[in-house]
PyMOL Python script that loads the backbone (N, CA, C, O; Angstrom):
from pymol import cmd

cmd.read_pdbstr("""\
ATOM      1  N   UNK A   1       0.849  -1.177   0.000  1.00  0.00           N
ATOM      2  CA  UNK A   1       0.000   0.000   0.000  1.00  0.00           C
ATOM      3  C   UNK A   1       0.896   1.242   0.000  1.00  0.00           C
ATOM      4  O   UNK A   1       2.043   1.269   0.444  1.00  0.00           O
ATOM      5  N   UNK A   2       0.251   2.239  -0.537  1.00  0.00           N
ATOM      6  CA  UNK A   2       1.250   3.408  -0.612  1.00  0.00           C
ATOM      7  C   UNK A   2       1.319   4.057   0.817  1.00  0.00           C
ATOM      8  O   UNK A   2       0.500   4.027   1.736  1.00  0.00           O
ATOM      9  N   UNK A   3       2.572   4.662   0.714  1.00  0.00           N
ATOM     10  CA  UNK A   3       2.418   5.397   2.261  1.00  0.00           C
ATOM     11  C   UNK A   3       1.038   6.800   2.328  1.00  0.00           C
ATOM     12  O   UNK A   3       0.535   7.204   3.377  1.00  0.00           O
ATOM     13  N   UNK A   4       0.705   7.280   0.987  1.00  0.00           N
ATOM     14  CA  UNK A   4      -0.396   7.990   0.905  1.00  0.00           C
ATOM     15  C   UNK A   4      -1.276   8.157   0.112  1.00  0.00           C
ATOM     16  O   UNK A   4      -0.926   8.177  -1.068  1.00  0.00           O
ATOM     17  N   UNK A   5      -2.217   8.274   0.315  1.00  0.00           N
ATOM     18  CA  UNK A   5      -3.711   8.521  -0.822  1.00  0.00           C
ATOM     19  C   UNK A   5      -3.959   9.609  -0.547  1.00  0.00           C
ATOM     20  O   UNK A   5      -4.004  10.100   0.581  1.00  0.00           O
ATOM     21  N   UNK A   6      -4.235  10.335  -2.017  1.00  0.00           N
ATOM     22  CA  UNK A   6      -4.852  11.369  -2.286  1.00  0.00           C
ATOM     23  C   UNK A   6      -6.256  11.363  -1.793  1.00  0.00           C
ATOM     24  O   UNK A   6      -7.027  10.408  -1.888  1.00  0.00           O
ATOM     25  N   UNK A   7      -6.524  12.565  -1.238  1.00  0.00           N
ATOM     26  CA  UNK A   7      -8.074  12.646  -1.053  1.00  0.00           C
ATOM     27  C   UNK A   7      -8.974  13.458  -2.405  1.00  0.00           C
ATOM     28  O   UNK A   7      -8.663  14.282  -3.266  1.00  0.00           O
ATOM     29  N   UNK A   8     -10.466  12.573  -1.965  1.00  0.00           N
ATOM     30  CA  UNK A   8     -11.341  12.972  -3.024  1.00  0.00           C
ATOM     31  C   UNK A   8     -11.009  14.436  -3.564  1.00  0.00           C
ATOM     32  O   UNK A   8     -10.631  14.578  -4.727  1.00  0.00           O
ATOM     33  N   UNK A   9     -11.164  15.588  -2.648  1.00  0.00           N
ATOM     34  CA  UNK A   9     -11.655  16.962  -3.264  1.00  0.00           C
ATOM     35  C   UNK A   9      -9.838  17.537  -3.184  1.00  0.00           C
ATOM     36  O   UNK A   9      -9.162  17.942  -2.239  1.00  0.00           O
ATOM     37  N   UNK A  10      -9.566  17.356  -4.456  1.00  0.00           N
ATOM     38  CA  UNK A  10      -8.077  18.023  -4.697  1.00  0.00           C
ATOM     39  C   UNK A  10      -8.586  18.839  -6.046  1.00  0.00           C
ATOM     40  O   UNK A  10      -9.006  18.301  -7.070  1.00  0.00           O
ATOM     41  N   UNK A  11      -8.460  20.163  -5.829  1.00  0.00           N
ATOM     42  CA  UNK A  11      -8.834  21.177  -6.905  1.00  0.00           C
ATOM     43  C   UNK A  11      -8.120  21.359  -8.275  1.00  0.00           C
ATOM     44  O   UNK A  11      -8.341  22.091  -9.240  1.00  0.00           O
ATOM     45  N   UNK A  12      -7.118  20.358  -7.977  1.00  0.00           N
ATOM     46  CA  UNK A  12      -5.896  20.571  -9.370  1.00  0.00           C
ATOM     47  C   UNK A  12      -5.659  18.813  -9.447  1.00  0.00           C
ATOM     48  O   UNK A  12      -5.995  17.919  -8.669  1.00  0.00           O
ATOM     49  N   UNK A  13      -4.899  18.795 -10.800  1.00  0.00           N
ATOM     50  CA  UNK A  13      -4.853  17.459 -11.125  1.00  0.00           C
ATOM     51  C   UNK A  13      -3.037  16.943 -10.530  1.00  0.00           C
ATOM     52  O   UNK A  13      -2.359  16.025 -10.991  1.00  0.00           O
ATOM     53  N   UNK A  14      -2.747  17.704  -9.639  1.00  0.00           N
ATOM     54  CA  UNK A  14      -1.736  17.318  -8.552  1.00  0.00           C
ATOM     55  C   UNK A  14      -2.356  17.294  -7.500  1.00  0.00           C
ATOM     56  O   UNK A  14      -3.165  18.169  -7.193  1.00  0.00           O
ATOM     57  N   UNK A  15      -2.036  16.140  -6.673  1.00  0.00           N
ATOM     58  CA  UNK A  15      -3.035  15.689  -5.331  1.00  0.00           C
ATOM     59  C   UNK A  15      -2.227  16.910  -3.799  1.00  0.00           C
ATOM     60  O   UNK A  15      -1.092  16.727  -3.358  1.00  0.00           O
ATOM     61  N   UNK A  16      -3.024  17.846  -3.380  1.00  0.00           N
ATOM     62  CA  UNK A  16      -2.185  18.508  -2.200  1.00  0.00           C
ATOM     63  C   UNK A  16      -2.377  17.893  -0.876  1.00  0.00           C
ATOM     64  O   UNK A  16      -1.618  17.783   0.087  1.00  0.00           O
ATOM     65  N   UNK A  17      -3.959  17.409  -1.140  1.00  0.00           N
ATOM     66  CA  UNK A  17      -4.413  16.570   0.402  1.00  0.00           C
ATOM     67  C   UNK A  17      -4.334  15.541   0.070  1.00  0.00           C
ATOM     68  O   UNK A  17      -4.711  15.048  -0.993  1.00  0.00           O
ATOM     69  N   UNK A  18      -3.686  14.941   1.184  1.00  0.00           N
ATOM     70  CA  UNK A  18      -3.238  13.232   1.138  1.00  0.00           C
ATOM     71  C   UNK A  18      -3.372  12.782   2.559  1.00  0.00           C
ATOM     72  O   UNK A  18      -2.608  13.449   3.256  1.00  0.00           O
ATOM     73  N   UNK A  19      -4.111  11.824   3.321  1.00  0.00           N
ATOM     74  CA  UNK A  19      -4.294  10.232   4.076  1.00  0.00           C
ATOM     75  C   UNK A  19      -3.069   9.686   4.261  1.00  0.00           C
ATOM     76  O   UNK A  19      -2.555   9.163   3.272  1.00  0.00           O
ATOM     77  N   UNK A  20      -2.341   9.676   5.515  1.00  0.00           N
ATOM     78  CA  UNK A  20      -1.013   8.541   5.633  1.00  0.00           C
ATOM     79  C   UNK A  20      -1.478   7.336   5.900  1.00  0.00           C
ATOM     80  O   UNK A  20      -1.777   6.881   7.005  1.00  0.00           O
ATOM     81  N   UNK A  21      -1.539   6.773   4.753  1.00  0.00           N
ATOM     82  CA  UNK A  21      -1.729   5.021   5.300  1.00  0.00           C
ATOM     83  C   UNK A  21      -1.145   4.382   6.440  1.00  0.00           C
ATOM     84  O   UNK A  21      -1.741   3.483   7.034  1.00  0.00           O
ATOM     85  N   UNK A  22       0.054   4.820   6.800  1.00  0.00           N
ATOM     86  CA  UNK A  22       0.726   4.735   7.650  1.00  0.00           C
ATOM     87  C   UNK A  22       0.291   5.271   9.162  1.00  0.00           C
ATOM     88  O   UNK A  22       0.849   4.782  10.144  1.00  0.00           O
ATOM     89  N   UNK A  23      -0.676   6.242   9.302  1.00  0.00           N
ATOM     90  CA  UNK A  23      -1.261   6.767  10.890  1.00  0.00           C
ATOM     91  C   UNK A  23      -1.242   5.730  11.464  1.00  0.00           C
ATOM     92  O   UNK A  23      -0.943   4.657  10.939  1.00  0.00           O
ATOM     93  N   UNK A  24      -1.657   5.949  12.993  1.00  0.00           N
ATOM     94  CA  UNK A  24      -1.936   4.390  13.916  1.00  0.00           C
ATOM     95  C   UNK A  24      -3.921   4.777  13.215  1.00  0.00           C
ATOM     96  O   UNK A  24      -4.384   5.572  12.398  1.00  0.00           O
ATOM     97  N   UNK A  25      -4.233   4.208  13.688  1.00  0.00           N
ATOM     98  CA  UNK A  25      -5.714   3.448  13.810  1.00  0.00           C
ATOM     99  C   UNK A  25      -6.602   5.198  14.632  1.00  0.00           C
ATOM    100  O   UNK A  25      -7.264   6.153  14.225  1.00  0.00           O
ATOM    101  N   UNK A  26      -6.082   4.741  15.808  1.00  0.00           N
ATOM    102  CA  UNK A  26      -6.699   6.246  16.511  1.00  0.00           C
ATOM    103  C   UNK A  26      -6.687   7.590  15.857  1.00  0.00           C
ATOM    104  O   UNK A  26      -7.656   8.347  15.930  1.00  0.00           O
ATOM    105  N   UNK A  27      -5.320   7.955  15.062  1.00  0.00           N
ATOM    106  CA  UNK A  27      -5.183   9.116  14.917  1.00  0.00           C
ATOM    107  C   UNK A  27      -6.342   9.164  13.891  1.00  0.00           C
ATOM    108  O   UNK A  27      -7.147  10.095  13.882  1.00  0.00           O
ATOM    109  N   UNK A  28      -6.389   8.188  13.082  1.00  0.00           N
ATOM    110  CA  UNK A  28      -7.455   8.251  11.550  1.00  0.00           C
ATOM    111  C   UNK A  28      -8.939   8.303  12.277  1.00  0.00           C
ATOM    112  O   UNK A  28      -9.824   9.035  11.834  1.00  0.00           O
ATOM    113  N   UNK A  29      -9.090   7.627  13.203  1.00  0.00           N
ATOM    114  CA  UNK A  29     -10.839   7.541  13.827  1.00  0.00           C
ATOM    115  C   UNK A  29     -10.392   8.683  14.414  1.00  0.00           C
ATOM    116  O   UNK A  29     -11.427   8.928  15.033  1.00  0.00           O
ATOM    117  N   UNK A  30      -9.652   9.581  14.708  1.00  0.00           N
ATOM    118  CA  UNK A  30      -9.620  11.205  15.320  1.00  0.00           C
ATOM    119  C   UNK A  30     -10.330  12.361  13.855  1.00  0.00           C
ATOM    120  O   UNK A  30     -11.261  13.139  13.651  1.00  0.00           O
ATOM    121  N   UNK A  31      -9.477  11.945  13.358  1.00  0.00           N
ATOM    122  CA  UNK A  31      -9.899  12.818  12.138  1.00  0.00           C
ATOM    123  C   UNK A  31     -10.939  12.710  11.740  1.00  0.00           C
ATOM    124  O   UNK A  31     -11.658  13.707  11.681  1.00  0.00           O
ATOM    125  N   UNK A  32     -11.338  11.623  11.378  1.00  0.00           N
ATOM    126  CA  UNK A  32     -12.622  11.451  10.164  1.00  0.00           C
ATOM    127  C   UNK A  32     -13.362  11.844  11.508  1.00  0.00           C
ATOM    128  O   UNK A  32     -14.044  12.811  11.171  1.00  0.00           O
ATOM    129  N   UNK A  33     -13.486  11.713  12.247  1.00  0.00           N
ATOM    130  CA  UNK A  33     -14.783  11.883  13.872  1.00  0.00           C
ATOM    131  C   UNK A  33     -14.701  13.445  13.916  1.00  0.00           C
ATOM    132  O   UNK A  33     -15.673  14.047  14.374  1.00  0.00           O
ATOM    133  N   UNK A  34     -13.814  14.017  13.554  1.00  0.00           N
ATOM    134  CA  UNK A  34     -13.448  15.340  13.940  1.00  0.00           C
ATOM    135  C   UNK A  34     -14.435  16.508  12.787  1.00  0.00           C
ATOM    136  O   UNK A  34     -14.974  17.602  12.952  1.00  0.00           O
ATOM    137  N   UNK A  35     -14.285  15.555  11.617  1.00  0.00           N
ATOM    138  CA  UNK A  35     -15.075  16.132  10.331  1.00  0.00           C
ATOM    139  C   UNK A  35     -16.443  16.245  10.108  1.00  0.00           C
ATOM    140  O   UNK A  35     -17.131  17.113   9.571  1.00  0.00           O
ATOM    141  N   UNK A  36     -16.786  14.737  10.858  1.00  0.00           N
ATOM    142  CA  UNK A  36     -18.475  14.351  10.693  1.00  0.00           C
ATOM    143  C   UNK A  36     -18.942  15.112  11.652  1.00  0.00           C
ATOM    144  O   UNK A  36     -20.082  15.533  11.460  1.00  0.00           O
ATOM    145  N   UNK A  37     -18.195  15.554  13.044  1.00  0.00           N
ATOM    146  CA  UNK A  37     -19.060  16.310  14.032  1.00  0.00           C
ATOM    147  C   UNK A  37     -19.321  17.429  13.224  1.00  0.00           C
ATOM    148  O   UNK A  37     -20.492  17.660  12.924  1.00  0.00           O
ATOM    149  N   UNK A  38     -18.402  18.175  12.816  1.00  0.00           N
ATOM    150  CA  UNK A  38     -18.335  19.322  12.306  1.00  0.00           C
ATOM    151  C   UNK A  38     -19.405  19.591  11.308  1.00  0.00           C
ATOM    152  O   UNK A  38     -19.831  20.744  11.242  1.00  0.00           O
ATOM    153  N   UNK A  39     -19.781  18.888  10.706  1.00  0.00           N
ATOM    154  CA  UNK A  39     -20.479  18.701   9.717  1.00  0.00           C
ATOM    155  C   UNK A  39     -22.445  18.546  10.492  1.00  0.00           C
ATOM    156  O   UNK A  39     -23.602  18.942  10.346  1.00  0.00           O
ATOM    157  N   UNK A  40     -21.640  17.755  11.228  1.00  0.00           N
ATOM    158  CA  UNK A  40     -23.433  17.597  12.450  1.00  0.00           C
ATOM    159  C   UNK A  40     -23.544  18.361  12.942  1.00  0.00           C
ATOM    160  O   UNK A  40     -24.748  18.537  13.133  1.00  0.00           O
ATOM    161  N   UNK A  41     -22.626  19.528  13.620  1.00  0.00           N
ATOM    162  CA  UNK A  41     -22.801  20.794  14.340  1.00  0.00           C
ATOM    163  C   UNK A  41     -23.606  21.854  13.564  1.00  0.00           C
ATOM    164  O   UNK A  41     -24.587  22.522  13.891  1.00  0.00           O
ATOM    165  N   UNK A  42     -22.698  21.783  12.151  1.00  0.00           N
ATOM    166  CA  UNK A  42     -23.094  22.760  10.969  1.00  0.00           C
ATOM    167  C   UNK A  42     -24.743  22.752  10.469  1.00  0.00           C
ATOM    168  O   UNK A  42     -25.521  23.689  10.295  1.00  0.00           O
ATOM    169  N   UNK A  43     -24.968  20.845  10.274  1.00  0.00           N
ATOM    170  CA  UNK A  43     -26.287  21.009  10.063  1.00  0.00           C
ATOM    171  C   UNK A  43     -27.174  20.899  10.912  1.00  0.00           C
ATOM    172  O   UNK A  43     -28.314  21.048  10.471  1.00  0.00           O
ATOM    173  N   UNK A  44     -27.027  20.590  12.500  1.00  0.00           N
ATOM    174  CA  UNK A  44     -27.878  21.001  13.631  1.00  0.00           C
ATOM    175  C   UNK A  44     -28.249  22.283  13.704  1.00  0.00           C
ATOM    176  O   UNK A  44     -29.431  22.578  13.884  1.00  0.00           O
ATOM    177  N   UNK A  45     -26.995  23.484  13.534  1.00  0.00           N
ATOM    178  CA  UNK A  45     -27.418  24.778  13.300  1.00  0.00           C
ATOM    179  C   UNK A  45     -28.392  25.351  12.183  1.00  0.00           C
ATOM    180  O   UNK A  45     -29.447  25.980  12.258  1.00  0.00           O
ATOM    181  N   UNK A  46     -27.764  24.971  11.308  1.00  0.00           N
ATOM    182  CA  UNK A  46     -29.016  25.536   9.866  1.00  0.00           C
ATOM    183  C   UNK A  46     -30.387  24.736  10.179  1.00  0.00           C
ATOM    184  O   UNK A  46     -31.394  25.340   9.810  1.00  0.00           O
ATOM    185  N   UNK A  47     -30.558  23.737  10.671  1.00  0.00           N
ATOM    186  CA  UNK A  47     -31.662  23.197  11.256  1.00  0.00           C
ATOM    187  C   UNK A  47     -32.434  24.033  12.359  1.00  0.00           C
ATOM    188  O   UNK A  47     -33.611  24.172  12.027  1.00  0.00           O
ATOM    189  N   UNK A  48     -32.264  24.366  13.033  1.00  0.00           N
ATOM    190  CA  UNK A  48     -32.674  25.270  13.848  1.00  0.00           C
ATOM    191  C   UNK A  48     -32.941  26.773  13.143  1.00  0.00           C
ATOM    192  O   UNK A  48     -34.000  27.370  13.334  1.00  0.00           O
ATOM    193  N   UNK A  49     -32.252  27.119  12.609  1.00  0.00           N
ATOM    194  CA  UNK A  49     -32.241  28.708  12.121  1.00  0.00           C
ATOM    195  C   UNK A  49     -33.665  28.789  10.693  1.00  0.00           C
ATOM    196  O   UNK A  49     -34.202  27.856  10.096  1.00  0.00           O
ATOM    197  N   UNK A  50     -33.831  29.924  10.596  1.00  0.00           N
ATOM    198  CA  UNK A  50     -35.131  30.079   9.397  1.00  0.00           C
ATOM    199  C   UNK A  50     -34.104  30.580   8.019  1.00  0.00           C
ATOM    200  O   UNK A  50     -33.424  31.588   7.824  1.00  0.00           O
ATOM    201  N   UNK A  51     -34.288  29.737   7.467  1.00  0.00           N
ATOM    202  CA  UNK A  51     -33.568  29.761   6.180  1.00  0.00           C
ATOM    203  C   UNK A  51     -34.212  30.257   5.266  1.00  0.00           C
ATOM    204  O   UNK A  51     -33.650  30.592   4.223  1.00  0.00           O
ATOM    205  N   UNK A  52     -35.687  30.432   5.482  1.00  0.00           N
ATOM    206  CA  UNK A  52     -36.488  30.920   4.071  1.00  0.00           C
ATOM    207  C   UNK A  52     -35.956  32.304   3.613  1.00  0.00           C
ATOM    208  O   UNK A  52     -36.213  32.327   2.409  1.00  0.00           O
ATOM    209  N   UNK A  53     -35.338  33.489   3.953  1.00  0.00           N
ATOM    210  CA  UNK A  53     -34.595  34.480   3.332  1.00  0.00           C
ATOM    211  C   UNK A  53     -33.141  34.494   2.893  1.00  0.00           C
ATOM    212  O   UNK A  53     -32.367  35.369   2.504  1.00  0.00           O
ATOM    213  N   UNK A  54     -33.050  32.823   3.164  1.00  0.00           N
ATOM    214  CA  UNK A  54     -31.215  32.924   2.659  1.00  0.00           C
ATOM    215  C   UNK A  54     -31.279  33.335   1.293  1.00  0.00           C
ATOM    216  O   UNK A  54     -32.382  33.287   0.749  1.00  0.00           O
ATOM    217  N   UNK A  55     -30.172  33.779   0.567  1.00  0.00           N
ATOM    218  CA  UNK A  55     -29.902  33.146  -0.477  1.00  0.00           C
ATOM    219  C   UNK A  55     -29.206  32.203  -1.410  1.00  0.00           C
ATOM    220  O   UNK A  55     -28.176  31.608  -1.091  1.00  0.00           O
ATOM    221  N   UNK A  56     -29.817  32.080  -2.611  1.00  0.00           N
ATOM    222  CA  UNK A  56     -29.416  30.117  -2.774  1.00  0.00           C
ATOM    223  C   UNK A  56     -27.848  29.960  -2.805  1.00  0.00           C
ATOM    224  O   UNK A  56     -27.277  28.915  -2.493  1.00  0.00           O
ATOM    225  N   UNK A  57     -27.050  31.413  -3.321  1.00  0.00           N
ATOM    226  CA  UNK A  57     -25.934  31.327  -3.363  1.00  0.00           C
ATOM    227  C   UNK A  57     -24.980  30.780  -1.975  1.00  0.00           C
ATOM    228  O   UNK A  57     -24.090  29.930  -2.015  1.00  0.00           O
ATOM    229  N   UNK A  58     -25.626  31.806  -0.346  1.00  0.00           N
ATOM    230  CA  UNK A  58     -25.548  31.049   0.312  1.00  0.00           C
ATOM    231  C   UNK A  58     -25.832  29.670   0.896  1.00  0.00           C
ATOM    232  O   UNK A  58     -24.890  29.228   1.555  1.00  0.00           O
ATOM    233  N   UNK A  59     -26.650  29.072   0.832  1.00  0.00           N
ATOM    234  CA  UNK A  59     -27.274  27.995   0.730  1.00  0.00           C
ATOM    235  C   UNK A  59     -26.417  26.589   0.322  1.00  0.00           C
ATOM    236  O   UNK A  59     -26.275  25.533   0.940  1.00  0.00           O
ATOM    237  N   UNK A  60     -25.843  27.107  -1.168  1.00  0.00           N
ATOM    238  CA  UNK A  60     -25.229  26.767  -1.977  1.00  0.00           C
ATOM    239  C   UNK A  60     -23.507  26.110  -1.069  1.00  0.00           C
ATOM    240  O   UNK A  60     -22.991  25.026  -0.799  1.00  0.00           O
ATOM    241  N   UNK A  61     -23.257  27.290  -0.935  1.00  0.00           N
ATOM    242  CA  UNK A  61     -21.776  27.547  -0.352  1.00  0.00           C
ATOM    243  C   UNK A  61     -21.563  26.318   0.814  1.00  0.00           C
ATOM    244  O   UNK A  61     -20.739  25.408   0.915  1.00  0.00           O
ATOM    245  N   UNK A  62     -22.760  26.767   1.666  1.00  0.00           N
ATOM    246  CA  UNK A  62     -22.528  25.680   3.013  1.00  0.00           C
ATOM    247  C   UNK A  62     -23.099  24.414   1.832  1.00  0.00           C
ATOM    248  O   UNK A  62     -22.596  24.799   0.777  1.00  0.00           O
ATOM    249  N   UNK A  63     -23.351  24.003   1.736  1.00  0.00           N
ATOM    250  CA  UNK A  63     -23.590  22.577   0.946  1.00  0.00           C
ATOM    251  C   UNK A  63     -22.715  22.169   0.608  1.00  0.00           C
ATOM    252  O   UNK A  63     -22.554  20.960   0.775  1.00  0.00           O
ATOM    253  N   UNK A  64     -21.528  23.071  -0.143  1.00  0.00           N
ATOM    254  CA  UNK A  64     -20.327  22.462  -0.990  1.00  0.00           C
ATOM    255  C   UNK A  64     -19.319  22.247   0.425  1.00  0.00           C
ATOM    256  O   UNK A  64     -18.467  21.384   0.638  1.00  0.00           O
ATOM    257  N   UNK A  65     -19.660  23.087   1.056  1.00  0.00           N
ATOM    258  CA  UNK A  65     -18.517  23.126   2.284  1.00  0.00           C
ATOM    259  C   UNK A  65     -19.125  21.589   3.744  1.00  0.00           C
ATOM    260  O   UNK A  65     -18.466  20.821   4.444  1.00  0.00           O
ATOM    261  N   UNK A  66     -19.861  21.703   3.659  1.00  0.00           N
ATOM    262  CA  UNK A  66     -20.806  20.522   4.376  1.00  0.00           C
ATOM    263  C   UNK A  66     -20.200  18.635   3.436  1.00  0.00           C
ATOM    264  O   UNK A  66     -19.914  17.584   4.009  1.00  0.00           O
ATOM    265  N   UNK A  67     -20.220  18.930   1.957  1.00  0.00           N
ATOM    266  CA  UNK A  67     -19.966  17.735   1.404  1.00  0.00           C
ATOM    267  C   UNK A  67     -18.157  17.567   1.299  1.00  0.00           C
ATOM    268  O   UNK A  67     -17.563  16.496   1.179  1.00  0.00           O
ATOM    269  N   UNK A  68     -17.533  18.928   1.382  1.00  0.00           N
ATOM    270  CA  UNK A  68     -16.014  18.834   1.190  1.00  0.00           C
ATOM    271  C   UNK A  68     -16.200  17.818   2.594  1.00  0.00           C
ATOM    272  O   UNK A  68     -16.246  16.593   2.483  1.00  0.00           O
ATOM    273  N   UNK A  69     -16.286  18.432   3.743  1.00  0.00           N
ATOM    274  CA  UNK A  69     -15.742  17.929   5.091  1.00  0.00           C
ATOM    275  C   UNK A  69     -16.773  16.481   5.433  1.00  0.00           C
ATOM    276  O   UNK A  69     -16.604  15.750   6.409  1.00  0.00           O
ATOM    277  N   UNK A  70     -17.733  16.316   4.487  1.00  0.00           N
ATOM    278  CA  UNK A  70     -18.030  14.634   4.517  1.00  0.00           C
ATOM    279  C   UNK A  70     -17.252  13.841   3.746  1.00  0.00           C
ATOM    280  O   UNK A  70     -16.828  12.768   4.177  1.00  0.00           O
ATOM    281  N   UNK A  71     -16.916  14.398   2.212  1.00  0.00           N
ATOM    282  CA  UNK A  71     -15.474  13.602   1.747  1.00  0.00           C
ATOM    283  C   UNK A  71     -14.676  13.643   2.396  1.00  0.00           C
ATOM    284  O   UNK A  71     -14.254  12.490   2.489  1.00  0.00           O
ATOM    285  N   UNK A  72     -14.097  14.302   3.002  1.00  0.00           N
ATOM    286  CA  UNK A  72     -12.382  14.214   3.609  1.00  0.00           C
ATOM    287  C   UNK A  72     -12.921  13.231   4.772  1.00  0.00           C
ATOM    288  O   UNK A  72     -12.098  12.420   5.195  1.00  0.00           O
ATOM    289  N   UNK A  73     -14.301  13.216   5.369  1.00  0.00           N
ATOM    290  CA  UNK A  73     -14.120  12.111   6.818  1.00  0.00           C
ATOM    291  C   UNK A  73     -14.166  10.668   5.948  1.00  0.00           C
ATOM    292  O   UNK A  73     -13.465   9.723   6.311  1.00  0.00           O
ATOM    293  N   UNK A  74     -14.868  10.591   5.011  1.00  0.00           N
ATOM    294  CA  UNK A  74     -15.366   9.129   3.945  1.00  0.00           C
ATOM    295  C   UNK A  74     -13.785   8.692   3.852  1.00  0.00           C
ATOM    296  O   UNK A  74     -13.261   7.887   4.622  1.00  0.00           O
ATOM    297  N   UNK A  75     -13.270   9.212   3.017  1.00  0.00           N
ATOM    298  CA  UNK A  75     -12.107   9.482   2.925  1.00  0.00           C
ATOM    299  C   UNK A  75     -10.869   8.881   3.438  1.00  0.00           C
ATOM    300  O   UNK A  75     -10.170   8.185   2.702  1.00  0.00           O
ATOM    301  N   UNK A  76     -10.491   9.170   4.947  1.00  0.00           N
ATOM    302  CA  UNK A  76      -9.722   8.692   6.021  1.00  0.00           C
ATOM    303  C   UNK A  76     -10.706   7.816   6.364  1.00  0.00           C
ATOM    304  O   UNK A  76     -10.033   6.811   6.136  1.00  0.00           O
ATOM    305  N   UNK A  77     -11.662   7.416   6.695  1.00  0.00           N
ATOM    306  CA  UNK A  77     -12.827   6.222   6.769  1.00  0.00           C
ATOM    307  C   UNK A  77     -11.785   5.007   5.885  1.00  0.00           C
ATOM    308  O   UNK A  77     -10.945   4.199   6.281  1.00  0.00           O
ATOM    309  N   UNK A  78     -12.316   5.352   4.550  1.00  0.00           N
ATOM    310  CA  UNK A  78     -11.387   4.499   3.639  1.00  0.00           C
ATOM    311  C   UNK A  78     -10.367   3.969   3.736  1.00  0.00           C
ATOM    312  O   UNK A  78     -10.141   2.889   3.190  1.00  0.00           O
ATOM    313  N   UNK A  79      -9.584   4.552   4.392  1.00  0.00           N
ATOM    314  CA  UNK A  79      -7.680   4.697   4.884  1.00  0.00           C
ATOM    315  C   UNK A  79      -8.102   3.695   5.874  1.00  0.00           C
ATOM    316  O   UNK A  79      -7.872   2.490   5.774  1.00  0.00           O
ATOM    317  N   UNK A  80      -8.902   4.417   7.091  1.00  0.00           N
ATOM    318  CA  UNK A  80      -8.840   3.431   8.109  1.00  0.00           C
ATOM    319  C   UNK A  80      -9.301   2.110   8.042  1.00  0.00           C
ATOM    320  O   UNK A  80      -8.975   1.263   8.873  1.00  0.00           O
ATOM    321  N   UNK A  81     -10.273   1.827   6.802  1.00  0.00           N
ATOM    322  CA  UNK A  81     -10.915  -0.102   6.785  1.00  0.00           C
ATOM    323  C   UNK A  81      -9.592  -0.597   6.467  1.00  0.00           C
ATOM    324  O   UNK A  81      -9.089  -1.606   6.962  1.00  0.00           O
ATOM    325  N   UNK A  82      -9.082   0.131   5.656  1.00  0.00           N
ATOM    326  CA  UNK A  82      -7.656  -0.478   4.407  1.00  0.00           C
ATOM    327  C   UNK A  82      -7.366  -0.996   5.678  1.00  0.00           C
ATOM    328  O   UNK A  82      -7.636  -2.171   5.923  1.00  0.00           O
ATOM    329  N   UNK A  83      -6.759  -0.137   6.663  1.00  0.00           N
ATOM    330  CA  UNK A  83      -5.687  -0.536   7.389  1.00  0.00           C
ATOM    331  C   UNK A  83      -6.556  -1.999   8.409  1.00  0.00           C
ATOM    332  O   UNK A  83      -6.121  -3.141   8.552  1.00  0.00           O
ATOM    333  N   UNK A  84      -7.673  -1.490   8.886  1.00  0.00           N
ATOM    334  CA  UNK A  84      -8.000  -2.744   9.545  1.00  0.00           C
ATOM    335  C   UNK A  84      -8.060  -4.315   8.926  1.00  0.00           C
ATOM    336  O   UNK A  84      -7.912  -5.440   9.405  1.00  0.00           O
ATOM    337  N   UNK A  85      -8.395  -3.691   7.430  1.00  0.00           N
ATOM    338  CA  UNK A  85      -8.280  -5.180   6.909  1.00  0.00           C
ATOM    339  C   UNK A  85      -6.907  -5.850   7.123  1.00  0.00           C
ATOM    340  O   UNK A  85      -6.651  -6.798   7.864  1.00  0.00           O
ATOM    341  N   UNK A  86      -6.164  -5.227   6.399  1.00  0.00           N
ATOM    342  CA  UNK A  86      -4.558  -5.684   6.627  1.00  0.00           C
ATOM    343  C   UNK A  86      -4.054  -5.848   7.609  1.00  0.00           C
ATOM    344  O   UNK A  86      -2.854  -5.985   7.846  1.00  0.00           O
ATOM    345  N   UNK A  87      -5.428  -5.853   8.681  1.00  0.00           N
ATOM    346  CA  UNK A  87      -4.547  -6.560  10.088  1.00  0.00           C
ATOM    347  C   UNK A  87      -5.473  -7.749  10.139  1.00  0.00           C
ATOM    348  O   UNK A  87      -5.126  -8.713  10.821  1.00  0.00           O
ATOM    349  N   UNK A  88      -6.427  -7.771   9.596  1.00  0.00           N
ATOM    350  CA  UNK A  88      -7.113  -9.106   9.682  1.00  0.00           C
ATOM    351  C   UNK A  88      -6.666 -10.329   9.219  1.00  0.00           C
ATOM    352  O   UNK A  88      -7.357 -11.336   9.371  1.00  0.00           O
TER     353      UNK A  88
END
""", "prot")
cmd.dss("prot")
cmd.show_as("cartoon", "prot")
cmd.util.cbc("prot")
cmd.orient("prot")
C-alpha cells in the first residue's frame, strides 16, 4: 500500500491533500470523527435557524462546504478499513 492517498476533493490534477496510510488506527478515527461532528454541528445549526430568506448562493456555499468535510471524513474512513483489513 502506498504510504499515501490522495483525497477525493483536490482542486488541481496534482493531489495537495493526502491520508497517511501509515497513521496508527486512533489518529485516523480522530480525524474522520473530527469532520463528521463538524459537519453535524453545521447542520444542527441551519436546522434550527429560518432559512427561508437565505440566499441560494448562500445555501449553496454551506452545501459544498458541508460535502467537502463529509469527503475528507469518507475518505480517512477508507484509509482506516484499508488498514483494519490488513490486520485481519
Amino acid at each position: 500500500m502506498n504510504t499515501h492517498i490522495a483525497m477525493t476533493h483536490n482542486e488541481d490534477a496534482i493531489p495537495v491533500l493526502l491520508v497517511s496510510t501509515q497513521a496508527p488506527l486512533d489518529v485516523l478515527h480522530a480525524s474522520a470523527a473530527s469532520r463528521f461532528l463538524a459537519v453535524t454541528q453545521m447542520m444542527e445549526s441551519l436546522a434550527s435557524l429560518d432559512i427561508t430568506g437565505a440566499k441560494g448562493a448562500d445555501v449553496q456555499q454551506l452545501a459544498h462546504a458541508a460535502a467537502m468535510l463529509l469527503r475528507d471524513g469518507c475518505d480517512v474512513m477508507d484509509v482506516l478499513g484499508r488498514q483494519i483489513q490488513l490486520q485481519a
